[in-house]
py3Dmol code that shows the C-alpha trace and the ligand (Angstrom):
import py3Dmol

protein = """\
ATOM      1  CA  UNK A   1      82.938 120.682 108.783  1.00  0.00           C
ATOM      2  CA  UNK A   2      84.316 123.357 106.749  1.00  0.00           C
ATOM      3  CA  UNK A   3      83.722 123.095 102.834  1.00  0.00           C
ATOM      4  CA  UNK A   4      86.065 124.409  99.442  1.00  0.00           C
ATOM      5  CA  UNK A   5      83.405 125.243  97.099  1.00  0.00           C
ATOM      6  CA  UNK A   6      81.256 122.632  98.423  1.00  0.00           C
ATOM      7  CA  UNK A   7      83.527 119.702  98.679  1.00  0.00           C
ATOM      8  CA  UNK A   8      83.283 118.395 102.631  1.00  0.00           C
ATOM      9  CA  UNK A   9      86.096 118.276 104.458  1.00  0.00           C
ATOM     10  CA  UNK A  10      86.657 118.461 107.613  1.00  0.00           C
ATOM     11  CA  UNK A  11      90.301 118.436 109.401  1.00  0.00           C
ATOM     12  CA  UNK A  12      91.464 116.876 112.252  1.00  0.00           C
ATOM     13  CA  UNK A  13      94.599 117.711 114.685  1.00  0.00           C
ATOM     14  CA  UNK A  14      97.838 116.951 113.798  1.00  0.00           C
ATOM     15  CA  UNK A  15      97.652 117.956 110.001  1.00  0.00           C
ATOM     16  CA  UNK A  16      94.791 115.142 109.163  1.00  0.00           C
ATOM     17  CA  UNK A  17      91.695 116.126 106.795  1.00  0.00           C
ATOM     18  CA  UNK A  18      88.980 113.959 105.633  1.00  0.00           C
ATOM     19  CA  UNK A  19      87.832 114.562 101.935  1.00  0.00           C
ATOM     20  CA  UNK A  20      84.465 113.842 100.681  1.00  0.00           C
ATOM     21  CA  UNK A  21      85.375 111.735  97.853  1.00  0.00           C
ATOM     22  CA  UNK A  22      82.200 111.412  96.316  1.00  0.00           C
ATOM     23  CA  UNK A  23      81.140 108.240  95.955  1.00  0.00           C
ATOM     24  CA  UNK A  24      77.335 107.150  95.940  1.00  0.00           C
ATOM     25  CA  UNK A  25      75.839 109.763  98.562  1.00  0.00           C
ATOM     26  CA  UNK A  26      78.106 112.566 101.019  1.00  0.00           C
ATOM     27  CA  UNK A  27      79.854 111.128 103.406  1.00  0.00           C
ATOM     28  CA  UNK A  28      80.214 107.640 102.784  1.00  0.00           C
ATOM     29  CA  UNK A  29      83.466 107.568 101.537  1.00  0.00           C
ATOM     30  CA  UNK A  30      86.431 109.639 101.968  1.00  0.00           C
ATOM     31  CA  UNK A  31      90.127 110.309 101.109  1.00  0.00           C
ATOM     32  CA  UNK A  32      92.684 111.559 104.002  1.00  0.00           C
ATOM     33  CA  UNK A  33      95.218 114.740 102.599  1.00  0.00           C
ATOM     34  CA  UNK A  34      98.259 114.067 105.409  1.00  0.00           C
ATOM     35  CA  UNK A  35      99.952 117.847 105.728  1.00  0.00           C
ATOM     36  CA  UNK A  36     103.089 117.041 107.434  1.00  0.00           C
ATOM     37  CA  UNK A  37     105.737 120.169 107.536  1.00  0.00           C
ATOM     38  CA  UNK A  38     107.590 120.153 104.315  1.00  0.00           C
ATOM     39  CA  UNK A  39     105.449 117.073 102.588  1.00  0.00           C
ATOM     40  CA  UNK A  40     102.198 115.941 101.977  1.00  0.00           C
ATOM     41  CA  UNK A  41     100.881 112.429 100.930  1.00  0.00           C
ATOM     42  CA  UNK A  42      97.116 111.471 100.452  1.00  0.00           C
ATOM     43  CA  UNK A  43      95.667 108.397 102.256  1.00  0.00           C
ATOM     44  CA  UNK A  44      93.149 106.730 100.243  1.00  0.00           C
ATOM     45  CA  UNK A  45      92.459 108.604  96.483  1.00  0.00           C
ATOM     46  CA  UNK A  46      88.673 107.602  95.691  1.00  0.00           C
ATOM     47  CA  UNK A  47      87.323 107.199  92.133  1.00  0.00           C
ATOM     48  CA  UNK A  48      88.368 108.950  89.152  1.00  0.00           C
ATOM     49  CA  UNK A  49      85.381 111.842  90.130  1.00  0.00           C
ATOM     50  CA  UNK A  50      87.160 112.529  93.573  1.00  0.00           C
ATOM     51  CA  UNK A  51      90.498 113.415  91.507  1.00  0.00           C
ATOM     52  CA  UNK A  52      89.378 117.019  90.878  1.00  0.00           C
ATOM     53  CA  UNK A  53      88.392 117.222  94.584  1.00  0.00           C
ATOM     54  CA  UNK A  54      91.136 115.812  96.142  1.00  0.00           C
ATOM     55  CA  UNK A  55      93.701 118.480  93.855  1.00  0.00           C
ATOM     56  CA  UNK A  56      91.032 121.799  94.622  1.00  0.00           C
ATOM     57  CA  UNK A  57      91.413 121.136  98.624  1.00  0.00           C
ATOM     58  CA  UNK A  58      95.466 120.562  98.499  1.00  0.00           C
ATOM     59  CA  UNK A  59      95.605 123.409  95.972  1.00  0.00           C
ATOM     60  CA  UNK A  60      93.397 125.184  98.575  1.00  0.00           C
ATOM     61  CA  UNK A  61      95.361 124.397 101.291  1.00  0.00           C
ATOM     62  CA  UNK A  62      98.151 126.004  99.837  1.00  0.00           C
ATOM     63  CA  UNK A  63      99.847 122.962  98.189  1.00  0.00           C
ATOM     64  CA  UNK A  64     101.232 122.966  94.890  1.00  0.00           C
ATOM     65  CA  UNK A  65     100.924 119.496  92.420  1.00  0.00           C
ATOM     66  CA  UNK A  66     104.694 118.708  92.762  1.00  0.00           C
ATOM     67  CA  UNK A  67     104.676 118.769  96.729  1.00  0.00           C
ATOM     68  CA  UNK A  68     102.501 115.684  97.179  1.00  0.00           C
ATOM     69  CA  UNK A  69     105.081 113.203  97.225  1.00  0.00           C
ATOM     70  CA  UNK A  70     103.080 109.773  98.372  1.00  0.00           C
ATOM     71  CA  UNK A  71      99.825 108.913  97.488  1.00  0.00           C
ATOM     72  CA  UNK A  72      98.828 105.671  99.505  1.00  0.00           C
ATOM     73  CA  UNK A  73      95.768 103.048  98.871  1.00  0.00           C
ATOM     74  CA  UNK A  74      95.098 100.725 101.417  1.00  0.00           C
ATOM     75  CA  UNK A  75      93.730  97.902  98.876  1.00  0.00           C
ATOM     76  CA  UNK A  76      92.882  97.676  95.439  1.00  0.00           C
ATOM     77  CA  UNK A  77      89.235  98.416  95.843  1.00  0.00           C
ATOM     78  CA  UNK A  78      87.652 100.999  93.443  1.00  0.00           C
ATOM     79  CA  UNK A  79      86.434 103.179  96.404  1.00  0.00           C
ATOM     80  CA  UNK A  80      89.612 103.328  97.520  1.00  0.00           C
ATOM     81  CA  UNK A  81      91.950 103.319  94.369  1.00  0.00           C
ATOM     82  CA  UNK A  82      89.642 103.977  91.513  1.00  0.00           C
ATOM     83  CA  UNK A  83      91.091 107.327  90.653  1.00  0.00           C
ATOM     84  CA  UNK A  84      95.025 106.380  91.405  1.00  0.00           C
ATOM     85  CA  UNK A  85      95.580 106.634  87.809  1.00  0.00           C
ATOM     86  CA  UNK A  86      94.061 109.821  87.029  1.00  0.00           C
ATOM     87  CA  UNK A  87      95.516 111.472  90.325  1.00  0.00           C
ATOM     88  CA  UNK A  88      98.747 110.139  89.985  1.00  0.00           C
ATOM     89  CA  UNK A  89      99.017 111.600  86.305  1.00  0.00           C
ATOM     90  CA  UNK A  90      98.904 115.529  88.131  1.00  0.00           C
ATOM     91  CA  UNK A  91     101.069 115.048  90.957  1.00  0.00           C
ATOM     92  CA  UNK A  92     104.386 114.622  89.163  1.00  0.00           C
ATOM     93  CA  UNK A  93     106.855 114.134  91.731  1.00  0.00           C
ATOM     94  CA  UNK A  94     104.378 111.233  93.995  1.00  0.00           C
ATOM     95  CA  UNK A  95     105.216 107.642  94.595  1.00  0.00           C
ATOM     96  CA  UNK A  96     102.376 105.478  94.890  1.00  0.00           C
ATOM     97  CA  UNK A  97     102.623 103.060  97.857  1.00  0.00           C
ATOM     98  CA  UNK A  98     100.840  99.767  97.244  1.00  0.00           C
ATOM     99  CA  UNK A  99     100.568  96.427  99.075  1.00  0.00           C
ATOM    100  CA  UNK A 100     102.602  93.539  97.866  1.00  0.00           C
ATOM    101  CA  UNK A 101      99.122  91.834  96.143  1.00  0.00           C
ATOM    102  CA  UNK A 102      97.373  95.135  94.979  1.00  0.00           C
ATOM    103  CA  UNK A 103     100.498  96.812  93.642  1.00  0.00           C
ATOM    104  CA  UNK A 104     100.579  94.896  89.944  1.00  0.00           C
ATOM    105  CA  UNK A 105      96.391  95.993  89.508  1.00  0.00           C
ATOM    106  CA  UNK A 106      97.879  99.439  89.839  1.00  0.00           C
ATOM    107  CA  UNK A 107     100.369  98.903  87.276  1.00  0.00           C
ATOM    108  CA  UNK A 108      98.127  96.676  85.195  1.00  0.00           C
ATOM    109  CA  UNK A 109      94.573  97.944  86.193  1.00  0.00           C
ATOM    110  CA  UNK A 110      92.715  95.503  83.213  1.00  0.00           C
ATOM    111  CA  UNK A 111      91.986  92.552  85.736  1.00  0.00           C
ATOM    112  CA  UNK A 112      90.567  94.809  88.330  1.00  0.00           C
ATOM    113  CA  UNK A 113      88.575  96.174  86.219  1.00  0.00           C
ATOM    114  CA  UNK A 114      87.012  92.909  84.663  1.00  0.00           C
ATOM    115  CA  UNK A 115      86.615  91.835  88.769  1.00  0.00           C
ATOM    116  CA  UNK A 116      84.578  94.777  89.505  1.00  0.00           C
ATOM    117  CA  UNK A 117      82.543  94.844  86.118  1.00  0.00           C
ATOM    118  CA  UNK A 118      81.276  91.241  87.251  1.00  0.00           C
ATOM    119  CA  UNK A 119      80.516  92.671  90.745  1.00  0.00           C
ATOM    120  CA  UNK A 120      78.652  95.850  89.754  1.00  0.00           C
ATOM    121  CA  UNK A 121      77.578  95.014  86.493  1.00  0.00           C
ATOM    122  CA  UNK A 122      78.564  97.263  83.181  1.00  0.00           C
ATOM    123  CA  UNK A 123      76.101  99.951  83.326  1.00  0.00           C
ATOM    124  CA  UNK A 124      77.153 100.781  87.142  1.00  0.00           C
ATOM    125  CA  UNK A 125      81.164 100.403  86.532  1.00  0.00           C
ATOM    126  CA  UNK A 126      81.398 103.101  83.166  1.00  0.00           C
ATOM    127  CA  UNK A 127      78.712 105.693  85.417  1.00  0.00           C
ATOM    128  CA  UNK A 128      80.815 105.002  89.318  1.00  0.00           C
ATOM    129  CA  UNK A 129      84.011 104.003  88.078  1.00  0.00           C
ATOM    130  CA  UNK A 130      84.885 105.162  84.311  1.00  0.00           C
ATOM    131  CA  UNK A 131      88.345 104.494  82.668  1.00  0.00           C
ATOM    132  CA  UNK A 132      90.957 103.155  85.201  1.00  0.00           C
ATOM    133  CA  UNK A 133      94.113 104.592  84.001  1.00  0.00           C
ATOM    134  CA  UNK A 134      97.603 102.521  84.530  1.00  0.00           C
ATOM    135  CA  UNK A 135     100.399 103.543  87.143  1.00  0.00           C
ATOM    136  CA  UNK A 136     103.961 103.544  85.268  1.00  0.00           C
ATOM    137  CA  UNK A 137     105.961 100.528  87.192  1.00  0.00           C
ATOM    138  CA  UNK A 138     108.824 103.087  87.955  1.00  0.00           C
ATOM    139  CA  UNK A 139     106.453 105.184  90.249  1.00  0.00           C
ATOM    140  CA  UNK A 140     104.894 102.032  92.245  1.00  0.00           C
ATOM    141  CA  UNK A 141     106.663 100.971  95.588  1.00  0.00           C
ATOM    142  CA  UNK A 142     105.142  97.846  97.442  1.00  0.00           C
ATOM    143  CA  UNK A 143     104.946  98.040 101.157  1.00  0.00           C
ATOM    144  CA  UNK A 144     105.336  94.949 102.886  1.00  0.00           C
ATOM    145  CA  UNK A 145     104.118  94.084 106.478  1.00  0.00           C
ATOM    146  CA  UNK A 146     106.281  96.048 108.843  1.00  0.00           C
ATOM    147  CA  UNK A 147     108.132  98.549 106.255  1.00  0.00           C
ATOM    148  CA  UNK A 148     108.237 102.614 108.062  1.00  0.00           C
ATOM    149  CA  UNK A 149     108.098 105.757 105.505  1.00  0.00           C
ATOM    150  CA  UNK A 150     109.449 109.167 107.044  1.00  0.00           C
ATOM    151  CA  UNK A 151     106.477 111.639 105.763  1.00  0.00           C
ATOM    152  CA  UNK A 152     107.749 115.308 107.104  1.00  0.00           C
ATOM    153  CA  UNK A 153     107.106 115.358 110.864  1.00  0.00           C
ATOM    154  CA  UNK A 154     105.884 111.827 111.555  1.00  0.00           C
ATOM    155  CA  UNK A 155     106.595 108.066 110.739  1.00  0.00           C
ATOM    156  CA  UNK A 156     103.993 105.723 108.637  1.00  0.00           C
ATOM    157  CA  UNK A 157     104.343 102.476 109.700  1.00  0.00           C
ATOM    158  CA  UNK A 158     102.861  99.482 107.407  1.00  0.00           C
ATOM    159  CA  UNK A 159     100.897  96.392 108.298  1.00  0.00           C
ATOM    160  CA  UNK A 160      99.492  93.574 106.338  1.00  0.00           C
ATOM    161  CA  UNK A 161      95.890  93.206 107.203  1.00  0.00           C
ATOM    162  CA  UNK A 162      94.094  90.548 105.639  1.00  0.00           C
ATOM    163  CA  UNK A 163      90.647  89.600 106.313  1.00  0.00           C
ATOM    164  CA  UNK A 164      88.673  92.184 104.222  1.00  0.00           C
ATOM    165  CA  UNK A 165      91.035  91.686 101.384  1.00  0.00           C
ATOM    166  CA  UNK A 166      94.450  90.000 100.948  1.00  0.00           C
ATOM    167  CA  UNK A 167      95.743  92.729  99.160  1.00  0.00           C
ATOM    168  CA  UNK A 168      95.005  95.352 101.940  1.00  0.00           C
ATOM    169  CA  UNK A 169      97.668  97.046 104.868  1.00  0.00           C
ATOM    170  CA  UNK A 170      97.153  99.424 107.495  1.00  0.00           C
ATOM    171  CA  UNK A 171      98.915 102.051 108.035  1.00  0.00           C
ATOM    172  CA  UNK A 172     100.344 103.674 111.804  1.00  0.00           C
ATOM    173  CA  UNK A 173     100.430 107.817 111.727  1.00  0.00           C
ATOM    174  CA  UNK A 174     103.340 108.306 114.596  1.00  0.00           C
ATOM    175  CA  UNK A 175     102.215 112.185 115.089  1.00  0.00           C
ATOM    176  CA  UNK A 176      98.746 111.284 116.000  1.00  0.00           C
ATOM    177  CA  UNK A 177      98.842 107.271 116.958  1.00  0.00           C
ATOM    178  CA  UNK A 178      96.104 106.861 114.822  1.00  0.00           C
ATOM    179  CA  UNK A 179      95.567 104.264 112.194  1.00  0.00           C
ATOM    180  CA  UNK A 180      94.482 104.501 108.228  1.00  0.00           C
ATOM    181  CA  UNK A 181      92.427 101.455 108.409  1.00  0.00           C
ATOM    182  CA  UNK A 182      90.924 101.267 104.882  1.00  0.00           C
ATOM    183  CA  UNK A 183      87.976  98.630 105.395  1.00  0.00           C
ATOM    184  CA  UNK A 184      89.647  96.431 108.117  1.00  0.00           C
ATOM    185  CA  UNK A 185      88.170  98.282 111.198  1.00  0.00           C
ATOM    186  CA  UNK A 186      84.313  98.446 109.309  1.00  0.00           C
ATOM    187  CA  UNK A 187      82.090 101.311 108.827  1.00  0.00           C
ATOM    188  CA  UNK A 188      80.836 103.814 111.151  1.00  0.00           C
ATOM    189  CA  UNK A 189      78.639 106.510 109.311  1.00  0.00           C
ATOM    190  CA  UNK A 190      78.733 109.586 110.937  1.00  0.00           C
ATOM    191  CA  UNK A 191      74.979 109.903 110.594  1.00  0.00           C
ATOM    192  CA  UNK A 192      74.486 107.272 113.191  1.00  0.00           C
ATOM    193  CA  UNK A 193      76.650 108.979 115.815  1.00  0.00           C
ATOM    194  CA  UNK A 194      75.087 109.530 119.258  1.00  0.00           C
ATOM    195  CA  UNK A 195      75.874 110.391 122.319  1.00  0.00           C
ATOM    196  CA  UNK A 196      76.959 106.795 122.817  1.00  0.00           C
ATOM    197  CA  UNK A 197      79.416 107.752 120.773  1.00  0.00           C
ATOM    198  CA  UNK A 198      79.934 105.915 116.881  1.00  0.00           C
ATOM    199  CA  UNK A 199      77.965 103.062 115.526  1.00  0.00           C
ATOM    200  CA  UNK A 200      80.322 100.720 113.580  1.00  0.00           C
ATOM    201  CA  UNK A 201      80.056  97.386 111.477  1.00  0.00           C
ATOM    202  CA  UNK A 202      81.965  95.004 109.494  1.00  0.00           C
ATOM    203  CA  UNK A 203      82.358  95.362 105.870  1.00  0.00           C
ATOM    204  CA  UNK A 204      82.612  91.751 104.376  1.00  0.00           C
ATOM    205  CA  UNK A 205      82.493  92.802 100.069  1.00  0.00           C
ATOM    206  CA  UNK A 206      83.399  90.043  97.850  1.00  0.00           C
ATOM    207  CA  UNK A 207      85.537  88.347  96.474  1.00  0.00           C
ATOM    208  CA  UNK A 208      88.132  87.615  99.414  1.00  0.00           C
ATOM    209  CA  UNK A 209      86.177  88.029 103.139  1.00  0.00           C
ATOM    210  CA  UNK A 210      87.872  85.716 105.414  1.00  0.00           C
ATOM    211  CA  UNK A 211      86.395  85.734 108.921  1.00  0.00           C
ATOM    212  CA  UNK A 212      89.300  84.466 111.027  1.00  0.00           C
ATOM    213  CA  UNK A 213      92.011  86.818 109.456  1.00  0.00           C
ATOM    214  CA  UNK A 214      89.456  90.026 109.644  1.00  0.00           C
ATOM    215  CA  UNK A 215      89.579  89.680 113.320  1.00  0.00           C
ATOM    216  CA  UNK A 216      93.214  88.756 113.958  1.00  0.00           C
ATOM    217  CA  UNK A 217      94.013  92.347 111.909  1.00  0.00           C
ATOM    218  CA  UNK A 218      91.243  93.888 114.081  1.00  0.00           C
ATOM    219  CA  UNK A 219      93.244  92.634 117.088  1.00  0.00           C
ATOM    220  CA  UNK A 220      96.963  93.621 115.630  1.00  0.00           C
ATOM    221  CA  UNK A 221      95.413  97.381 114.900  1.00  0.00           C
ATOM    222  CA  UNK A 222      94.380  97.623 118.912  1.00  0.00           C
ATOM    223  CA  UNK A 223      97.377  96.413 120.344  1.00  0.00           C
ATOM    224  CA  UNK A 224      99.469  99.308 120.253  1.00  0.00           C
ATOM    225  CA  UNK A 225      96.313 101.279 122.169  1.00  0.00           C
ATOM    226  CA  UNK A 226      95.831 103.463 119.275  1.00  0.00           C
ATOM    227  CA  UNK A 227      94.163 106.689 119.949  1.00  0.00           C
ATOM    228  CA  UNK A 228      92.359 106.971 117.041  1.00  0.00           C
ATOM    229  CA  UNK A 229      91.195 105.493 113.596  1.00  0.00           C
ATOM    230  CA  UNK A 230      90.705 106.731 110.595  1.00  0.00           C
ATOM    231  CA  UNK A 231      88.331 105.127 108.520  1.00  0.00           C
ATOM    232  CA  UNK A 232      87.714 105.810 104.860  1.00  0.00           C
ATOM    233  CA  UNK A 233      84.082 105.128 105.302  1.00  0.00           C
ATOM    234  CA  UNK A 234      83.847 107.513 107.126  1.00  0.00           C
ATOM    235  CA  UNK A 235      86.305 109.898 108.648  1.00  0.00           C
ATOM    236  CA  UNK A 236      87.772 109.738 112.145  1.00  0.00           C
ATOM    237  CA  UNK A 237      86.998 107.399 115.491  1.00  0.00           C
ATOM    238  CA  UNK A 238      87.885 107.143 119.226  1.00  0.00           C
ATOM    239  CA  UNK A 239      86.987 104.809 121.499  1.00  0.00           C
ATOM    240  CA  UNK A 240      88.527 102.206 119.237  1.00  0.00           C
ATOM    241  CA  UNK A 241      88.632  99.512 121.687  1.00  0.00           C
ATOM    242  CA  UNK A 242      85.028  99.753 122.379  1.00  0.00           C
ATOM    243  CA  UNK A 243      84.686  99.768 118.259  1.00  0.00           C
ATOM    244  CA  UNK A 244      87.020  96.964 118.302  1.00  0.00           C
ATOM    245  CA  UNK A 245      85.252  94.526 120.359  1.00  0.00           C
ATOM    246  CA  UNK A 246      82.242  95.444 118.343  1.00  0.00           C
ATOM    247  CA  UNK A 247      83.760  95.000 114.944  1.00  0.00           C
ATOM    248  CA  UNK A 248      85.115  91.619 116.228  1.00  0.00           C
ATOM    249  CA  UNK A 249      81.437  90.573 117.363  1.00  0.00           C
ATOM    250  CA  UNK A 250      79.940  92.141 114.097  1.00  0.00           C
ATOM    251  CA  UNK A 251      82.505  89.958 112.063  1.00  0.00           C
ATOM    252  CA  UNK A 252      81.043  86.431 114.096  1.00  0.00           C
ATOM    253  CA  UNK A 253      77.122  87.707 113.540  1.00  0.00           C
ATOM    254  CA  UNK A 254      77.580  88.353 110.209  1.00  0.00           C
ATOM    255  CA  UNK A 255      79.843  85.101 109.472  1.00  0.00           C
ATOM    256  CA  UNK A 256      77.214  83.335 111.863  1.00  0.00           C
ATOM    257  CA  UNK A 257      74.083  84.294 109.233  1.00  0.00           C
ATOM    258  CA  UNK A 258      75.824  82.880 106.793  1.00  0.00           C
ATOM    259  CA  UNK A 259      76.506  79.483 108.650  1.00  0.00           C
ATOM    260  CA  UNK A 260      72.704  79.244 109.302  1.00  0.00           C
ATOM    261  CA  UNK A 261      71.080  80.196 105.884  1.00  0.00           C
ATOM    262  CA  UNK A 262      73.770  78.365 103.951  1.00  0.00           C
ATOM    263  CA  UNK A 263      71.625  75.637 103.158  1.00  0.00           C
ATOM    264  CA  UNK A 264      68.695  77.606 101.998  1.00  0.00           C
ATOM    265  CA  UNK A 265      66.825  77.850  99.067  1.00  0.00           C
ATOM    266  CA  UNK A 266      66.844  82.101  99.849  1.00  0.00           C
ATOM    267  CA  UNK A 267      70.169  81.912 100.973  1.00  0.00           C
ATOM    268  CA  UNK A 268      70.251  85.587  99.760  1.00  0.00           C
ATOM    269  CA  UNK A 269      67.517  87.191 101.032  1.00  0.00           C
ATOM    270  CA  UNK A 270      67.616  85.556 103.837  1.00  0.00           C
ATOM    271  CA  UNK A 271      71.266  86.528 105.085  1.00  0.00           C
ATOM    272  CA  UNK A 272      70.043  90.088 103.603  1.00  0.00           C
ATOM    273  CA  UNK A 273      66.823  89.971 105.899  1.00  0.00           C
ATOM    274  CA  UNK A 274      68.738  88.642 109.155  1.00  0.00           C
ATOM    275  CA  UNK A 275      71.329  91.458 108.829  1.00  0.00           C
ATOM    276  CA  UNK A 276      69.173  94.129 108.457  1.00  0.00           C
ATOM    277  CA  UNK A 277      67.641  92.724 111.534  1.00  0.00           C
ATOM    278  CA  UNK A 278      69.911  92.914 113.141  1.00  0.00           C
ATOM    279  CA  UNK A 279      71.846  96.517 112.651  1.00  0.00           C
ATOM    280  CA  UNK A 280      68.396  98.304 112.774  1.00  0.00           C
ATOM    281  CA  UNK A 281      68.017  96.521 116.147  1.00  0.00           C
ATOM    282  CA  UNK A 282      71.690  98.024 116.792  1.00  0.00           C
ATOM    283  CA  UNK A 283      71.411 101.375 115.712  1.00  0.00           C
ATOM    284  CA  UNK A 284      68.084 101.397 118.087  1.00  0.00           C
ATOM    285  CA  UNK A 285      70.061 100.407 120.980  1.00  0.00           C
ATOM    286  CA  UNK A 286      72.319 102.904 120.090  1.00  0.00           C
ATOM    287  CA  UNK A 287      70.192 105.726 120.644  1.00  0.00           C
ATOM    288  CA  UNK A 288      69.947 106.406 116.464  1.00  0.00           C
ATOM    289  CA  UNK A 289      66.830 108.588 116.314  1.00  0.00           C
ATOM    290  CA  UNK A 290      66.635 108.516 112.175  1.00  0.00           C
ATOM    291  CA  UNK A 291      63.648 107.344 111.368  1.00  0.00           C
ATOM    292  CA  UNK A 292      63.991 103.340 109.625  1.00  0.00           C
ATOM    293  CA  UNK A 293      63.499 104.863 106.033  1.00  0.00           C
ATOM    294  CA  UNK A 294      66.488 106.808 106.712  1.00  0.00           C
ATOM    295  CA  UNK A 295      68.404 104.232 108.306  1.00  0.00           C
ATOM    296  CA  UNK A 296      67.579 101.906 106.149  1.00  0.00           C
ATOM    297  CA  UNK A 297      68.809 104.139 102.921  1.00  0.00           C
ATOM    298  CA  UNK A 298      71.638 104.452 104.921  1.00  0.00           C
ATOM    299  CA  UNK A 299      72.767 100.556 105.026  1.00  0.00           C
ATOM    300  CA  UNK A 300      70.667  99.310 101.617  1.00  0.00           C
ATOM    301  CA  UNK A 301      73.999  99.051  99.680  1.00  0.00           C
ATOM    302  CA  UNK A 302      76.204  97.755 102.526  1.00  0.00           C
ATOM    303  CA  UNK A 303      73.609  95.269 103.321  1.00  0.00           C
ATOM    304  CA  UNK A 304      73.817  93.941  99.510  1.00  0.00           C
ATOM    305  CA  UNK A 305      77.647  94.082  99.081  1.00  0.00           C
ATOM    306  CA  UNK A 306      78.415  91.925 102.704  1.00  0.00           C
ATOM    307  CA  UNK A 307      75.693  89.038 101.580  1.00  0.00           C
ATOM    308  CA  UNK A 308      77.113  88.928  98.209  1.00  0.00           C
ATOM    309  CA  UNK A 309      80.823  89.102 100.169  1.00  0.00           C
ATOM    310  CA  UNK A 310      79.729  86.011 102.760  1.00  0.00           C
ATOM    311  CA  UNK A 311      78.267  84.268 100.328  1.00  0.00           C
ATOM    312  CA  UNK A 312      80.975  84.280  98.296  1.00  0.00           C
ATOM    313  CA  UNK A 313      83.133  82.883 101.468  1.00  0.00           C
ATOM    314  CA  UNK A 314      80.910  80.260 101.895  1.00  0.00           C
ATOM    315  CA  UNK A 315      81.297  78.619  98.167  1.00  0.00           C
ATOM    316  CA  UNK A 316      84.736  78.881  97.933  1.00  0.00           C
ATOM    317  CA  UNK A 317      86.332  78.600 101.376  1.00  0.00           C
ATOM    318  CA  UNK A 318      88.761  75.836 102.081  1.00  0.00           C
ATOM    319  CA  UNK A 319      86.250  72.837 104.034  1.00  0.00           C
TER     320      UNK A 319
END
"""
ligand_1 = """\
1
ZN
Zn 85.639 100.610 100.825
"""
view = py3Dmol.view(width=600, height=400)
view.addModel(protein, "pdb")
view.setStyle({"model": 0}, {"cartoon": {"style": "trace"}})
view.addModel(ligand_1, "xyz")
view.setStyle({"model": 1}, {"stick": {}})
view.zoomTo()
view.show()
């Protein structure tokens, strides 16, 4: 890891860098800068607190404002597109690239905002979050399943990946065969890395978790035998077909504790309980040597935001 006036960031071949976008704790979520010959597009912009970062390391880099011409969010999630607005507003000559479902909260950011205040409560949006700030129409372009953007030296290539969210694509880096997965292909905290390689897990938030779909996009991101992934939470992963069979197994466990608590009068704390259980139980067969305080600090917030996400699935899917 190298670090601009201590902002993490650590860069990858082929012109990829992960930014710490700080969110919550260091390295749990992070934005991509894509340098690729003449242009240079971010992957993923944070919350309105990463927008300073993100503009230091491409300044740093040796990038001026009016050179970034995409910025790209994978879905309309706050961790992921929180700061569009703000970032968008010092990068005059960008496009934003949106999926077909997220593209209008961009534009229009009032109902995303009222989903996420009913989430995280008030108090927690204005501290994490602050004022989302509008996209003008004329700067939005939707991406639908299969569309290709020339970036410099490489072709992006666009999927639809439902499952963690409707309104969430993938998206294929040519140069490196890697893929921008968002949330779709899970978490894998670099803190649990050993030399089995990286621990990884589903991420199931609310409000639109769908089981079945999650691992049918799981399956579509392997098939071309990627090389690597690039997750925003957090930075980059090999091995992905390993990862892949694991996020597809995580995806039935986690489903599966909600099938078996559904019924119970702690629903929550059960699901919350049986989950722990079991990733603590992973990360020891892993070879994770933190000690469980440290793990467990590590996976408190996930563990909330997946039960509230499954249980959400289970009162309002389709019988
Ligand atoms: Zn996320």
């Amino acid at each position: 890891m190298t670090a601009y006036d201590n902002i993490s960031v650590e860069e990858y071949a082929g012109g990829v860098t992960v930014i710490d976008a700080d969110f919550h704790r260091e390295h749990m979520a992070g934005c991509y800068l894509v340098e690729a010959g003449s242009e240079v597009a971010f992957i993923e912009v944070g919350t309105n607190s990463s927008t300073p970062r993100l503009m230091k390391v491409m300044e740093a880099r040796g990038w001026k404002p009016e050179d970034v011409s995409h910025v790209i969010v994978t879905h309309v999630h706050l961790d992921h597109a929180g700061g569009a607005g703000s970032l968008m507003q010092l990068l005059p000559e960008a496009t934003l690239l949106a999926h077909p479902y997220g593209a209008r909260h961009m534009i229009d950011p009032a109902r995303l905002e009222a989903g996420a205040r009913g989430v995280y409560g008030d108090e927690m949006f204005d501290r994490v979050y602050g004022q989302l700030i509008p996209v003008d129409e004329s700067r939005v372009r939707i991406m639908e399943d299969g569309d290709e953007l020339t970036l410099g030296n490489r072709q992006l290539h666009f999927i639809d990946t439902p499952g963690h969210a409707r309104h969430h694509f993938c998206v294929h880096d040519s140069l490196t065969n890697g893929w921008f997965t968002g949330d779709t292909f899970g978490l894998s905290y670099r803190e649990f890395d050993t030399e089995k390689g990286a621990f990884l897990f589903p991420t199931t938030t609310p409000v639109q978790f769908d089981p079945e779909p999650l691992k049918q996009s799981v399956r579509r991101l392997v098939a071309n035998e990627p090389d690597c992934m690039y997750l925003t939470h957090y930075g980059r992963v090999k091995d992905v077909q390993r990862l892949a069979k694991k996020m597809i197994e995580g995806v039935d466990k986690l489903a599966g504790f909600g099938e078996k608590y559904n019924d119970s009068p702690s629903r929550t704390q059960k699901i919350e309980a049986a989950m722990t259980e079991w990733l603590m139980g992973g990360l020891r067969d892993h070879g994770v040597k933190l000690t469980d305080e440290e793990c467990l600090h590590l996976l408190r917030a996930d563990v909330k935001l997946n039960t509230a996400g499954i249980e959400f699935w289970l009162d309002h899917r389709k019988p």
